[in-house]
N, C-alpha and C positions, 0 to 999 in steps of 0.2 A: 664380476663373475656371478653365474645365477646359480640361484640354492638348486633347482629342480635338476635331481642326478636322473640319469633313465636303468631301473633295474631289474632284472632279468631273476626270476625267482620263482620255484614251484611250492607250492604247499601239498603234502602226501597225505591224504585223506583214506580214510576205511571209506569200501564203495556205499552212494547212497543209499538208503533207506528207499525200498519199493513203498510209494502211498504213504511218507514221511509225511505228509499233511494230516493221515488221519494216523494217526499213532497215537491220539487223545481221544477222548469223546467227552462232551461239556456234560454235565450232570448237575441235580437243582443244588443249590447249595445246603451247607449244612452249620446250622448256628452250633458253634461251641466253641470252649479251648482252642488255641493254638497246641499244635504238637511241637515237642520238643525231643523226641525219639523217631529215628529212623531203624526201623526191626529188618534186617536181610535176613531170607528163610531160604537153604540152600535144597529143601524137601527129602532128608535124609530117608526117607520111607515114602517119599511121596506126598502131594497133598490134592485132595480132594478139593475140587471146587463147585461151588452152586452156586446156578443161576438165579438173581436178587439186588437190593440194592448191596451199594461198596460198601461193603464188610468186614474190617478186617480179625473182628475178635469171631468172624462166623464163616470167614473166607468165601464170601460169595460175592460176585461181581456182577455190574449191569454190564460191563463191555467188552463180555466174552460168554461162546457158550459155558455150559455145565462139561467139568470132564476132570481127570486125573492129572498133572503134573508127574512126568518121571524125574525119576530122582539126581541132582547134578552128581555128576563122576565126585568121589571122594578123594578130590589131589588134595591134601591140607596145604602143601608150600603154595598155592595158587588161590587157594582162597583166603590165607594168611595176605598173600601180596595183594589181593581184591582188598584187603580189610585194613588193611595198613594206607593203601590208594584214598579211602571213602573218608577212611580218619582225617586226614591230610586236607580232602575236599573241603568237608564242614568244620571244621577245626575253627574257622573266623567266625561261626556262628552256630547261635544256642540251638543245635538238635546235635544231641549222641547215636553215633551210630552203635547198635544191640543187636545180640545174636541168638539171644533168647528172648522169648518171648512173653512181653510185657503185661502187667495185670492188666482186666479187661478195663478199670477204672482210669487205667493210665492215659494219659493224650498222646498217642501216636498216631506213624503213618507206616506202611507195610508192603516191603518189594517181594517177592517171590521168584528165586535167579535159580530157573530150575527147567526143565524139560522145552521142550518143542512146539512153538504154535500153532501146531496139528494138534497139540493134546489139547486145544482149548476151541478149535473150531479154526481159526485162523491161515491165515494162508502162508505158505513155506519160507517165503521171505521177509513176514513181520520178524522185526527185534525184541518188540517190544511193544507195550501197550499201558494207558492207564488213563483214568478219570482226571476230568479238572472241573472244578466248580464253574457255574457257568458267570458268577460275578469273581472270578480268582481268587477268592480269599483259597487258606489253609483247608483241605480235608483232613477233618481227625477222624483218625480209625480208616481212613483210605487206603484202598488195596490197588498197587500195581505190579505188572510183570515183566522180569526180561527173559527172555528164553536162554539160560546161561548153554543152553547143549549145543546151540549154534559156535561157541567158541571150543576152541582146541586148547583147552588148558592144562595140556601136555608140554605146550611154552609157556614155562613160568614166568616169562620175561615182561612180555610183549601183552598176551591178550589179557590179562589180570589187570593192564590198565586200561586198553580198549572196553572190556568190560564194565571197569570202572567207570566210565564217562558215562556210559547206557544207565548206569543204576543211578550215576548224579542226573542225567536227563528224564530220568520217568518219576524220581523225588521232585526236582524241580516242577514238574505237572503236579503233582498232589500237592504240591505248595504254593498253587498257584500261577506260573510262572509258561506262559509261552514261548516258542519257535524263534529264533532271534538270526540273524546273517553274521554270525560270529565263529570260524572255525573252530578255536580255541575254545568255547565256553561251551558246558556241557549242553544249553538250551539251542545248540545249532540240528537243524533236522537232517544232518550226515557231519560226522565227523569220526577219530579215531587218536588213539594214540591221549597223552596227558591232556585234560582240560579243567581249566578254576573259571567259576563266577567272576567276570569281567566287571570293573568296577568302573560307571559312564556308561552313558546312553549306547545302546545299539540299534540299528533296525529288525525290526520282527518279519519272519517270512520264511519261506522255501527255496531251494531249487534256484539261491540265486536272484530271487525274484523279491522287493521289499513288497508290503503289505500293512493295514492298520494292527495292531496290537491288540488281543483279546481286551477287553475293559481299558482299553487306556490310547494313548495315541500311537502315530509310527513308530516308537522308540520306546525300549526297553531297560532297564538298569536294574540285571539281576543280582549285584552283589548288595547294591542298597536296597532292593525288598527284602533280600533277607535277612538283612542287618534288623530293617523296619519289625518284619513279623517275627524274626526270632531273637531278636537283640545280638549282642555280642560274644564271639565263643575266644575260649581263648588262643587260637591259631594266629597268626599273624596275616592282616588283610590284603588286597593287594595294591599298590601306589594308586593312593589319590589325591588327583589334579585339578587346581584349580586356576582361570584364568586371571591376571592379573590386569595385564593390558594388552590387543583394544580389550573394549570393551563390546557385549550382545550388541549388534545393532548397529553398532561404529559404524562411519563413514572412514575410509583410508584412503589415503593416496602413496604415489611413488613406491620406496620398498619401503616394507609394513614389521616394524620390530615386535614381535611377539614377545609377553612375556607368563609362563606359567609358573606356579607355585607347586612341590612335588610332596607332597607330605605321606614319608615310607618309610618301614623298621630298616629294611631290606639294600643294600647297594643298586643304584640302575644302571641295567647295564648296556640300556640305550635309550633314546627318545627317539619318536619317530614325529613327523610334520607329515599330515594328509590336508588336501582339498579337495573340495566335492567329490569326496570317494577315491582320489587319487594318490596314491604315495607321492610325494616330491623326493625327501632324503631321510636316512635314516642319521644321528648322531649320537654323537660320546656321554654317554650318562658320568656318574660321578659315585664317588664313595657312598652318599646319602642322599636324602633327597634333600630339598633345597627350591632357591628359584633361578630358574635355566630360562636363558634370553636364544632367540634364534631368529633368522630373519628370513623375510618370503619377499621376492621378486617377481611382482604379478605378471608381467609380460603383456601388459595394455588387457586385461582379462578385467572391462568394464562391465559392472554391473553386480548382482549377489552371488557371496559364495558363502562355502560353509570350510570352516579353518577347523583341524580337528589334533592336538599333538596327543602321542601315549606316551605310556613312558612303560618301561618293563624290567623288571626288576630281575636279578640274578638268577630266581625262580624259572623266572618265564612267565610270571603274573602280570598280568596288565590293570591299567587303566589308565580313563580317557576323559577328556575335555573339549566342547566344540562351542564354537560361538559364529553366529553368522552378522558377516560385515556386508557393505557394501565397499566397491573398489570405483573411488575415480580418477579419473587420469586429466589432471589438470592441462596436457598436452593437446583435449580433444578443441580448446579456444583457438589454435596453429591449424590443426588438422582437422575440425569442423570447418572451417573461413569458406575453402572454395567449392565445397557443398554446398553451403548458404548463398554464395555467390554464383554458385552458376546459372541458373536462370537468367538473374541480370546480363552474365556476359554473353548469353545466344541472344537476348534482344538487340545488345548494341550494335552489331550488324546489319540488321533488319532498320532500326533508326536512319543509321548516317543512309544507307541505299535510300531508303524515301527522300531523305533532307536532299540528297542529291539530285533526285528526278526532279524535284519538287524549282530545284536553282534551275536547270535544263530548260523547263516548260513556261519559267515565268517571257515575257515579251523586253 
């Protein structure tokens, strides 16, 4: 019986990001501190901004005009549940999310979730906006924005985490961290609804479209840079995967027993098996993590692929592990033969007819 099930599934996304490609702009880098403070300013009065370098103890910005900020609507259960979402986010790593505002000595970075991209020059459909260094490290004292008046947080439900994801999406720019083709993780350039730091490589890109990575290669592993530049917080991370057998680079044949290692606080409460970008099945997670064996039926699929299983924990947390084999099919020495052989058998035709004429003509 073959593992590959065919499944029929939608994913409900918040509509795209208009110009989601330029929703950063690179800027020279800035030697200091790592930040360990993420400041949300909801512009209770408003905040004035000046055009300058990113500022955040002087609120001025290179990537946006000069202009005023109106002030976000004062729902507090809404921005209680924005602030409860953001905790929850960083919670596996060292930056505190603050809602007052940190001495100027302090190492932070600084969102401003307040007014309308008109009040800043910007055009009706930006979300959002913010600086990245142009080598990725950390901005300390980095100022970006989401335009919180774009949501309707008269649903205290719904867009308080919508939201949510926009302000882990424009930290993750001031921390470095580019565009990735991951719905679920805040660094995807459209998404909506709950999103965590994906733990394993992703692709970087838009629209759908992979791309190389700002400073680095095709692929991205935002819950381990942030691990890297901010160490560990105390939230619980999300399952990480490691392969056990093949191994990178294996050659395989016939069906190919995978095995990964799941190291999580958390229950999983599936694994999924991709190749080359393709779902095959999802299965049965377990109480813990552990090591979970599964098996893939290439279907004569000679040549390289890329084998990728997650695992996703009771959360809805993921992570991921991929290794590229090659696949041969020890069956192609049956079913190479009379490809190799056929030439020879359109000559033998042509032989015996000569050999024959050849008997005819003799005396």
């Amino acid at each position: 019986m073959r593992l590959a099930v065919a499944l029929a599934f939608a994913i409900v996304v918040a509509p795209a990001r208009a110009g989601a490609s330029v929703d950063f702009a690179p800027v020279p880098p800035r030697p200091g501190a790592v930040p360990h403070l993420l400041y949300v300013d909801r512009c209770p009065q408003g905040c004035a901004i000046g055009a300058g370098d990113d500022d955040a103890r002087a609120d001025t910005s290179s990537v946006t005009s000069a202009g005023t900020l109106t002030a976000l609507p004062r729902l507090d259960l809404a921005w209680a549940s924005l602030l409860l979402c953001l905790d929850d986010t960083f919670a596996p790593y060292g930056l505190e999310v603050v809602t007052e505002e940190p001495a100027a000595t302090a190492d932070y970075v600084e969102i401003k979730i307040a007014g309308l991209p008109g009040d800043l020059g910007l055009a009706a459909e930006r979300r959002s906006i913010a600086p990245i260094a142009s080598d990725c490290t950390p901005l300390d004292h980095g100022l970006g924005f989401v335009f919180g008046s774009l949501w309707d947080l008269t649903d205290i439900v719904d867009a308080p985490v919508d939201l949510c994801g926009e302000v882990g999406h424009v930290a993750g720019h001031l921390l470095g961290l580019d565009h990735v083709l991951e719905a679920g993780d805040p660094m995807a350039a459209a998404g909506g609804g709950r999103r965590r730091f994906v733990d394993g490589p992703v692709d970087c890109g838009e629209d759908g479209l992979p791309r190389a990575c700002l400073c680095r290669d095709s692929r991205q592993d935002d819950h381990g840079l942030l691990v890297g530049r901010l160490g560990v917080g105390a939230g619980e991370p999300p399952p990480h995967l490691t392969f056990v057998t093949p191994g990178d680079g294996d050659t395989v044949r016939a069906t190919v027993t995978l095995e990964v290692e799941v190291d999580t606080a958390r229950p999983v409460d599936h694994l999924e098996l991709w190749r080359d970008g393709r779902l095959l099945a999802p299965l049965p997670g377990g109480d813990a993590g552990g090591r979970y064996t599964m098996r893939w039926v290439p279907d004569h699929l000679v040549g390289d692929h890329r084998l990728e299983v997650r695992a996703v924990d009771d959360r809805g947390d993921q992570g991921r592990a991929a290794i590229e084999v090659y696949w041969a099919d020890d069956a192609l020495c049956t079913t190479g033969g009379p490809a190799t052989l056929a030439p020879t058998a359109l000559l033998l035709p042509l032989l015996l007819r000569r050999r024959r004429r050849g008997a005819r003509s003799r005396p």
